[in-house]
C-alpha positions in Angstrom: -19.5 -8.4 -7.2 -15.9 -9.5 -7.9 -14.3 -7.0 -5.4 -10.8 -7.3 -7.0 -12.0 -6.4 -10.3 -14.5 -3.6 -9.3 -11.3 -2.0 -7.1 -9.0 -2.3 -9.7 -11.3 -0.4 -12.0 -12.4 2.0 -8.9 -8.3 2.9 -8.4 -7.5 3.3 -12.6 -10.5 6.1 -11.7 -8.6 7.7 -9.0 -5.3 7.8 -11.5 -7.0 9.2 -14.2 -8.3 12.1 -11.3 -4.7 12.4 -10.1 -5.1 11.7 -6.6 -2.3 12.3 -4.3 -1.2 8.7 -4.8 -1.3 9.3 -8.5 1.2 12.1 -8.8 4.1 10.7 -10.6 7.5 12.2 -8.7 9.4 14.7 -10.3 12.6 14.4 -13.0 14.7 16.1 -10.3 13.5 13.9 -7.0 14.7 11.1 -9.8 18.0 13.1 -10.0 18.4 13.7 -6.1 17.7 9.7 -5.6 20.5 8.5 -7.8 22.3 10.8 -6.0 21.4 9.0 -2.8 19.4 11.6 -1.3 15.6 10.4 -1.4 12.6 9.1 0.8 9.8 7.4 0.2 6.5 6.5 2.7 4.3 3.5 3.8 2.3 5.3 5.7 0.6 8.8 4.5 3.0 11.2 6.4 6.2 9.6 8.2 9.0 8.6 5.7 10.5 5.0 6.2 13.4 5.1 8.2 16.5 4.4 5.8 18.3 1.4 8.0 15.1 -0.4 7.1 16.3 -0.9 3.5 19.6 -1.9 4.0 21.7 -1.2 0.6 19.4 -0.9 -2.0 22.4 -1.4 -5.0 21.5 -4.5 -7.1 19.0 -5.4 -4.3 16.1 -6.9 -6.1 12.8 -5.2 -4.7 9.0 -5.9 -5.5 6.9 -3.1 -4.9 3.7 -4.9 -3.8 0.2 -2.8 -4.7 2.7 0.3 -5.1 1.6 1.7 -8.8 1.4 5.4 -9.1 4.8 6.9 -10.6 6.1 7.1 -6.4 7.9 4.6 -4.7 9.1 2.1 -7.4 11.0 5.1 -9.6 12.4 6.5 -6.3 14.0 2.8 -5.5 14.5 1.8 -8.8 16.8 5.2 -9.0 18.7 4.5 -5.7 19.8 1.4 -7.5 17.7 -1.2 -6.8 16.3 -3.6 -9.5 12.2 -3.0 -9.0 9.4 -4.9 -10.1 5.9 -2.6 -9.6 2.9 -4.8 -9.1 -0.3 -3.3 -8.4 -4.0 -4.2 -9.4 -4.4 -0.8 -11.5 -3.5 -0.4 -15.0 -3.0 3.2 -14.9 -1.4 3.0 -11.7 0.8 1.7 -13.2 0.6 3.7 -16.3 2.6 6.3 -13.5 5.3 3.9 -13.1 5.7 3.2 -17.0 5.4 7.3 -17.4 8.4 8.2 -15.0 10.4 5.1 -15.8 10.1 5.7 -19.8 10.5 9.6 -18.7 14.3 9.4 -16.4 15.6 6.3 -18.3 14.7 4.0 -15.5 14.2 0.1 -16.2 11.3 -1.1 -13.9 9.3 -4.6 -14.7 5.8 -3.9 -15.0 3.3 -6.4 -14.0 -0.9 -6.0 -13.6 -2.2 -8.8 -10.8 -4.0 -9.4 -7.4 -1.3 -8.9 -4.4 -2.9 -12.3 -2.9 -1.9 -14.2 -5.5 2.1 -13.7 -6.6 2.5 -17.2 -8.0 4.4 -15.8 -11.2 7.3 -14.9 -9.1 9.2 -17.8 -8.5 10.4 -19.2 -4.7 13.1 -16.6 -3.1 13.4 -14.2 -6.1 13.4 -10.7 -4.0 15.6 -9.1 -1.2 12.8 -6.9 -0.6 9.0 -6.0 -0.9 7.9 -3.1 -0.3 3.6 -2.9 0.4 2.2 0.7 1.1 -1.0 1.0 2.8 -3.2 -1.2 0.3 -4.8 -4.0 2.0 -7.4 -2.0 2.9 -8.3 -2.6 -0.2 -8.4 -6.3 -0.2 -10.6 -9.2 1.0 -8.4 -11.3 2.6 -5.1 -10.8 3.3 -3.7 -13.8 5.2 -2.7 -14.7 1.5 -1.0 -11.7 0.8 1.4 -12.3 4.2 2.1 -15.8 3.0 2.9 -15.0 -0.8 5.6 -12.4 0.4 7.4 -14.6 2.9 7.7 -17.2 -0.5 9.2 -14.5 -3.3 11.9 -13.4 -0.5 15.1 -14.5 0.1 16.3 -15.8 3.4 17.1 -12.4 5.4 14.8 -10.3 3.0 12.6 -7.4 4.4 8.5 -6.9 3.6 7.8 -3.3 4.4 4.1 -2.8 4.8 1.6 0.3 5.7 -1.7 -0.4 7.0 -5.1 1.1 8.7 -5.1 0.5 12.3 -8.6 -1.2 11.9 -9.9 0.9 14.6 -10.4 3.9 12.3 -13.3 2.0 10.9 -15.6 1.4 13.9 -16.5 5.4 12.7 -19.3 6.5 10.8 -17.3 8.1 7.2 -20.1 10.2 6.0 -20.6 12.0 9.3 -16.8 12.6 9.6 -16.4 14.0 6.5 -19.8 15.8 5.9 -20.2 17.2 10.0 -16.6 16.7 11.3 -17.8 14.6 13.7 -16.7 11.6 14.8 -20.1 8.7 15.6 -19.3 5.5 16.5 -21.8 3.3 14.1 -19.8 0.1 12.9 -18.5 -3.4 14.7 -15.3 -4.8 13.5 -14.1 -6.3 11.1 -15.7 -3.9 8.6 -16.7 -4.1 5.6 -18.1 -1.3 3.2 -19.5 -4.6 1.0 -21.0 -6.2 4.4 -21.7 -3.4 6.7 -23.1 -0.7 4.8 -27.0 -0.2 3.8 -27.9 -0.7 0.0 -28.5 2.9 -0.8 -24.9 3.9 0.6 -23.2 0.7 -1.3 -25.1 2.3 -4.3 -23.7 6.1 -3.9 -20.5 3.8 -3.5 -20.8 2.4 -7.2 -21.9 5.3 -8.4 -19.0 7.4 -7.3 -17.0 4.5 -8.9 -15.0 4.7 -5.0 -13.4 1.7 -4.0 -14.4 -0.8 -1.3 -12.3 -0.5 2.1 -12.1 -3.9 4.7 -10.9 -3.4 8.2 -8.5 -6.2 8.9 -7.5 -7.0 12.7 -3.8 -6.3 14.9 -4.3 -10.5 14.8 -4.4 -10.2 10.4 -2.1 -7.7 10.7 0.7 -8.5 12.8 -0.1 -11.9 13.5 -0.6 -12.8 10.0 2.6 -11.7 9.2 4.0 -13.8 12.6 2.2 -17.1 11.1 3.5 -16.2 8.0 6.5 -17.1 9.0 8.4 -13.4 9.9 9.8 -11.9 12.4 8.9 -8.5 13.2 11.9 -6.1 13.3 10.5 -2.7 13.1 7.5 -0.4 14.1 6.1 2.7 14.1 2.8 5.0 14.0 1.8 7.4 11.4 -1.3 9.9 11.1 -2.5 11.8 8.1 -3.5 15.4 8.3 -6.9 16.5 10.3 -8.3 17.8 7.0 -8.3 14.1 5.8 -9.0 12.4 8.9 -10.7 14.2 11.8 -9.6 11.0 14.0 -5.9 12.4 14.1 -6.6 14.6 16.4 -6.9 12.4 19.1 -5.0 8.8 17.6 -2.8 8.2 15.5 -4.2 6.2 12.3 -1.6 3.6 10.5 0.6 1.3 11.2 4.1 0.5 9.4 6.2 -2.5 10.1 9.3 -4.3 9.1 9.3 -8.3 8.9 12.0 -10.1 8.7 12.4 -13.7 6.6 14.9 -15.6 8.5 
């Protein structure tokens, strides 16, 4: 199974179901944002603090696996010049709808977030990665590939699983609201799920999920070359995530290029 193909056809599913990360913001949050008052989020629940931006005005920002009519319209209204890149088509069908919609100009592009090589050397001020790279392989790549498109003294903003959420049995959680430990890390639902529940998978059309360790994480941004500037913890709600009752479930960060 190509994993990036199958997960950029699983997430053009969840679009076209209108999942909470498919929900295009409104015409007046547009309005509000070019009025400077807006927010966006890396992380399911805690909005990014605003000093990690800096001034967005003429700021050129890559929103890196960040399709679904959200972030990039709210940045691109506060005055930065946005390009949304995301594996999903109509993910970013959402950023086409809203940017089309409030007179926005936002530079589509469809592509793997490992591999940026049509962005040339130092050609952002910022990238901005939501909680994605769950969604992806191997993301050693994706750590390097940012540090090259930004400028000296740019910012990558990223969201991610804390990988301990995935030594947890999923089915249990959500069917019994229980929490079983079942899995070792790293995780994979390609590599440590049975046949018949990789099946249900495929048949649900759901994407595949990868745990990816503090060391990928935080020390592949380090070897990357960054310097990590900013940090905090974020949970979701208990309906989603039983877990958040006792921990929280994502990280955020701000790297620095020096």
């Amino acid at each position: 199974m190509n994993i990036f193909e199958y997960n950029s056809r699983a997430w053009d599913g969840y679009a076209d179901d209108g999942i909470e990360w498919s929900v295009p913001v409104t015409a007046e949050e547009i309005a509000r944002a070019r009025e400077g008052d807006w927010s966006v989020v890396l992380t399911p629940l805690k909005k990014v603090p605003r000093e990690w931006f800096g001034d967005l005005k003429d700021k050129d920002v890559l929103c890196l696996a960040s399709g679904g009519g959200q972030q990039a319209p709210i940045l691109a209204a506060a005055g930065a010049r946005v390009t949304s890149f995301d594996a999903s088509a109509k993910q970013l069908e959402k950023d086409r709808f809203v940017a089309a919609r409030d007179g926005l100009e936002i530079r589509i592009e469809q592509g793997d977030a490992a591999d940026l090589s049509r962005f040339p050397d130092a050609g952002f001020d910022l990238v901005f990665h939501p909680c994605s790279n769950c969604f992806i392989e191997n993301i050693e790549p994706v750590w390097r590939e940012a540090f090259r498109v930004l400028r000296s003294g740019g910012a990558l903003l990223a969201g991610f699983n804390n990988p301990f959420v995935y030594i947890f049995d999923r089915v249990s959680e959500e069917r019994d609201r229980v929490l079983k430990v079942r899995h070792r890390l790293p995780y994979s639902d390609a590599g440590s799920l049975d046949e018949d529940e990789k099946r249900a998978m495929i048949e649900k059309n759901e994407a595949f999920e990868f745990s990816h360790t503090l060391d990928e994480q935080l020390g592949g941004q380090l070897a990357a070359g960054f310097l990590i500037a900013g940090f905090y913890e974020d949970y979701w709600t208990d309906e989603a995530r039983l877990l958040n009752q006792y921990a929280p479930s994502f990280i955020a960060t701000r790297a620095l290029k020096p």
